[in-house]
C-alpha positions in Angstrom: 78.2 114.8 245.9 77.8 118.3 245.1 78.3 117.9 241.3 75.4 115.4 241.5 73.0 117.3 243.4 73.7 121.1 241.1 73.1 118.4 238.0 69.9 117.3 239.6 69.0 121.0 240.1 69.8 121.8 236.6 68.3 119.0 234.7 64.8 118.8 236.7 62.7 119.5 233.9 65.2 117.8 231.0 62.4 115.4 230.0 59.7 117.0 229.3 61.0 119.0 225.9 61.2 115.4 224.5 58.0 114.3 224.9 57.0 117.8 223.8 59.6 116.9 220.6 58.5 113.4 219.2 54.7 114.1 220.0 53.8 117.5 218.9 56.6 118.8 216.7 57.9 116.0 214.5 54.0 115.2 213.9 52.8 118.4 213.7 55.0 120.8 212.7 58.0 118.8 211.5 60.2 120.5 208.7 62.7 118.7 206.3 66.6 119.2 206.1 67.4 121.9 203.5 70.5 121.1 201.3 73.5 123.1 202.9 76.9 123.7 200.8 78.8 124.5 204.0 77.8 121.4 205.9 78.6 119.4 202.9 82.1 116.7 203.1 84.6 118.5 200.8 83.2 121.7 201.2 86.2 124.4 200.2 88.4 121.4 198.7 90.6 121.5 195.3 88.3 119.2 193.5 84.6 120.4 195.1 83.9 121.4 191.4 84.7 118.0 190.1 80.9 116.7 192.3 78.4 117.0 190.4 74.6 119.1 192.1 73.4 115.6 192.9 76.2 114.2 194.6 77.0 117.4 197.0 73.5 117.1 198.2 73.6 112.9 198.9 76.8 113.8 200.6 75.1 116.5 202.5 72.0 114.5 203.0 74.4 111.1 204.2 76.7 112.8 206.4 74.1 114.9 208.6 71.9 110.8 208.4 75.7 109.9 209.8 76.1 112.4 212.9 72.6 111.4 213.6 73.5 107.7 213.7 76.9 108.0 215.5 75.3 110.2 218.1 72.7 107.4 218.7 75.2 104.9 218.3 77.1 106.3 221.8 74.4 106.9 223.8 73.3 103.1 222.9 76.6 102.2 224.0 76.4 104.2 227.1 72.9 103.0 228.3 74.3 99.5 228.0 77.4 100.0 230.2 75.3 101.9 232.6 74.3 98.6 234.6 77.1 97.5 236.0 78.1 101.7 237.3 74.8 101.9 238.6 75.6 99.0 241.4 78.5 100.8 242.6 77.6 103.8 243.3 77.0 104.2 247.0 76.0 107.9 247.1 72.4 108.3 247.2 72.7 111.6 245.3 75.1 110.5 243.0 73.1 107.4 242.1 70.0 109.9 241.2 71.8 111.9 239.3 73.1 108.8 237.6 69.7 107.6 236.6 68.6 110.6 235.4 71.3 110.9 233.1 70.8 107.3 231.6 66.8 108.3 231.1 68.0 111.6 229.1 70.7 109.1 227.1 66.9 107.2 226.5 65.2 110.0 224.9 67.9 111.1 222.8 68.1 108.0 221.3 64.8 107.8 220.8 64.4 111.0 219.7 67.3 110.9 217.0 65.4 107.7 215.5 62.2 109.1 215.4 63.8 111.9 213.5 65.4 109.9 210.6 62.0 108.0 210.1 60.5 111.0 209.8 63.0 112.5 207.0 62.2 111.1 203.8 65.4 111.6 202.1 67.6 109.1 204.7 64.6 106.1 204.1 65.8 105.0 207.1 66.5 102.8 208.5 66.2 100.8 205.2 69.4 102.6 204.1 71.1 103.1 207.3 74.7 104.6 206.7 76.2 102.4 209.8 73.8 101.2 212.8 71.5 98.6 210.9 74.8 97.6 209.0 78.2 96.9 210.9 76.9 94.4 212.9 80.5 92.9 213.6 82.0 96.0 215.0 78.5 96.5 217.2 79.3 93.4 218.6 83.0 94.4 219.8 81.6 97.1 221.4 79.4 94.9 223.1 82.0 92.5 223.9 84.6 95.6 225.4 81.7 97.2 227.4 80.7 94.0 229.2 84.4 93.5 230.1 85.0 97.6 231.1 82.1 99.5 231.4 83.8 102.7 231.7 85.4 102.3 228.4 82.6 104.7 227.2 83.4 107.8 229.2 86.5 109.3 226.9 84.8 108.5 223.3 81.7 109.4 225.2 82.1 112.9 226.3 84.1 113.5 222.8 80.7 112.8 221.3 78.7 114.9 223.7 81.2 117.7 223.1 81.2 117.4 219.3 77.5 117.5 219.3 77.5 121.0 221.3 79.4 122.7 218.5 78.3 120.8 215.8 74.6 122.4 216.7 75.9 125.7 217.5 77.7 125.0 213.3 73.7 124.2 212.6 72.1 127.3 214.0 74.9 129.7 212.5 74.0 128.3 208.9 70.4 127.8 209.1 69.7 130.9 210.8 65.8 131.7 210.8 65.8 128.9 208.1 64.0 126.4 211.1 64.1 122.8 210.4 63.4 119.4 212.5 67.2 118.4 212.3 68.4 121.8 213.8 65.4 121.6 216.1 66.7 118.3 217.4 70.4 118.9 217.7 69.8 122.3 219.9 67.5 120.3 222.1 70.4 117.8 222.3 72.6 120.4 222.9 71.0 121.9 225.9 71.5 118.2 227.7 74.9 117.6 226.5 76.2 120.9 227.9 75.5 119.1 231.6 76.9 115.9 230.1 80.4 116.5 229.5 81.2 118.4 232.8 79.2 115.1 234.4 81.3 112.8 233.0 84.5 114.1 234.0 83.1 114.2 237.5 82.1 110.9 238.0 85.1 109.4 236.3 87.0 111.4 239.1 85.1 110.5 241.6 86.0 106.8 240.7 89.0 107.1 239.3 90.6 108.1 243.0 89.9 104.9 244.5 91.4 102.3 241.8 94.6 100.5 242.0 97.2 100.5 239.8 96.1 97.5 237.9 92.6 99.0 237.9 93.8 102.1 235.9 95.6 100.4 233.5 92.9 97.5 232.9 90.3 100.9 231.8 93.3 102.2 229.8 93.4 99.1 227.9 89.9 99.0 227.0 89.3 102.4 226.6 92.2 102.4 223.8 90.1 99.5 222.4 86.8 101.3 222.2 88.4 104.2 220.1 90.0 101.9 217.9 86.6 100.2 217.0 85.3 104.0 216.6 87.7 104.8 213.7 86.7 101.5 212.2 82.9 102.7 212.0 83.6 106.2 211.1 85.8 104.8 207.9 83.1 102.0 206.8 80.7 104.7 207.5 82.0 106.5 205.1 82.5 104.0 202.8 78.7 103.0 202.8 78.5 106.7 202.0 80.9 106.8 199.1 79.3 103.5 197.8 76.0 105.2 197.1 77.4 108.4 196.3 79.7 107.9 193.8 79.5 104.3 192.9 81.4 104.6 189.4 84.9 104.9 191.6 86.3 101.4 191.9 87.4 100.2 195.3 91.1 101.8 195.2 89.9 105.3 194.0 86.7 104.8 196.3 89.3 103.8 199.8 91.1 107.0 198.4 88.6 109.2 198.6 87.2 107.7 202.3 90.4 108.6 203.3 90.7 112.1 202.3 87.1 112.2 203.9 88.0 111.0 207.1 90.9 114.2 206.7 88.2 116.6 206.0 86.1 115.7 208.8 89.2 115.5 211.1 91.3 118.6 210.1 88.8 120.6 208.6 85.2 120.1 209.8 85.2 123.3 212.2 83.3 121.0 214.9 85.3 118.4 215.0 88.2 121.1 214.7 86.3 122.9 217.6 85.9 119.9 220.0 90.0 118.7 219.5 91.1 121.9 221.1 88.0 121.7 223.5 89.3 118.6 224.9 93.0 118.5 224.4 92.7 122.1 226.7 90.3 120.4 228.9 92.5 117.2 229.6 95.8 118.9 229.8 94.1 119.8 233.5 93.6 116.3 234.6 96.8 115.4 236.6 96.0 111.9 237.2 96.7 109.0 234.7 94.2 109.3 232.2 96.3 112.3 230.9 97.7 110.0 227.8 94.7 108.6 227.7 92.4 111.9 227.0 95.1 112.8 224.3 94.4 109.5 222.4 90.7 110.4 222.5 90.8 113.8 220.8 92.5 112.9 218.4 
């Protein structure tokens, strides 16, 4: 497979920065996460004046802890899906570059939780925003993923492709500020950029040889898997709410989780940024998963 063997090329040397990342630079030179207005949830909305100093910078502080989280969270997902693809694939190449995309999915995850041990403010994972709390909804995930492995590849590459421009959102704002959490998401970045394209390759590559029944079964669970996903973004950011504003009762508090969820849909330039991405990107896929790619970027 050609788009196996130019990934192979491209990636040779991938590993190494992380090693170089969670041995040398978050123990020697690691840098804490500098309160940020602009990446801060309601950032530019009516009532930004009614938050008080404190609570901006928890809701700064939670929602960076959450992209760290939810970024972990899919590549968990991904490397345990990844068993059952790895037995059918029968190209030699393809199978390489396989593997070596699961050992970069690895060192991500590692990295990402060495980071939040290492920033003081997120005392994690003690007080996790999602992974060490919604147990139930990790366990559908579990449950769809061991039924349709695949079911990772749409919410997948939406995740790779938000991270790319929610880094490129990091370096913009920090500028020659440095910190460990910028450090991290650019290193990310220079993997996911490889990502995406993979994905849509090898679901291709597979996609062409399923029946009817087959297409629809991934359909099915795929449409699952996003559902979950919108479940853990809004108790997410309910955990957030909770320690952020705990005076709101749980009416005003669900109010305000939804008009969060808004902002990070409608108005978060990332997320904004990766919608159009895709949407453009899957408007060229002719086969079936056309519907499908609209319902992930969403």
């Amino acid at each position: 497979m050609d788009y196996a063997a130019s990934y192979l090329k491209r990636q040779e040397h991938s590993l190494d920065k992380w090693y170089v990342f969670m041995n040398e630079n978050l123990r020697q030179n690691f840098q804490e996460l500098t309160y940020e207005e602009g990446l801060t949830p309601f950032f530019g909305a009516e009532d930004w004046n009614d938050w008080t100093p404190d609570q901006r910078k928890k809701l700064f502080q939670r929602f960076c802890q959450f992209n760290a989280e939810a970024l972990m969270a899919f590549e968990q997902c991904f490397m345990y899906a990844s068993v059952q693809p790895a037995t059918l694939i029968q190209d030699e190449t393809e199978r390489k570059a396989f593997f070596h995309f699961v050992r970069e999915e690895f060192l991500h995850t590692k990295a990402f939780r060495c980071y939040l041990r290492a920033e003081k403010a997120f005392n994690f994972p003690q007080d996790s925003v999602f992974i060490h709390r919604c147990h139930r909804l990790k366990n559908n995930f579990a449950w769809i993923l061991k039924r349709e492995p695949f079911a990772i590849i749409i919410p997948g590459a939406k995740s790779e492709a938000y991270s790319l421009f929610y880094s490129k959102l990091l370096e913009r704002v920090y500028k020659t500020k440095t910190n460990s959490f910028t450090e991290l998401n650019t290193l990310h970045s220079k993997d996911e950029v490889f990502h995406v394209q993979f994905d849509y390759n090898f679901v291709d590559s597979l996609v062409k040889n399923w029946s009817l029944w087959r297409q629809w079964r991934f359909i099915f669970y795929s449409f699952l898997m996003i559902l979950n996903i919108q479940f853990i973004v809004i108790l997410g950011f309910m955990n957030i709410l909770k320690e952020v504003a705990p005076e709101k009762g749980f009416f005003k508090r669900t109010y305000t989780m939804m008009r969060f969820f808004r902002w990070t849909l409608w108005h978060f330039v990332p997320y904004q940024q990766t919608r159009t991405n895709l949407q453009a990107t899957y408007k060229q896929r002719k086969h079936f998963m056309y519907l499908l790619f609209r319902l992930g970027s969403l």
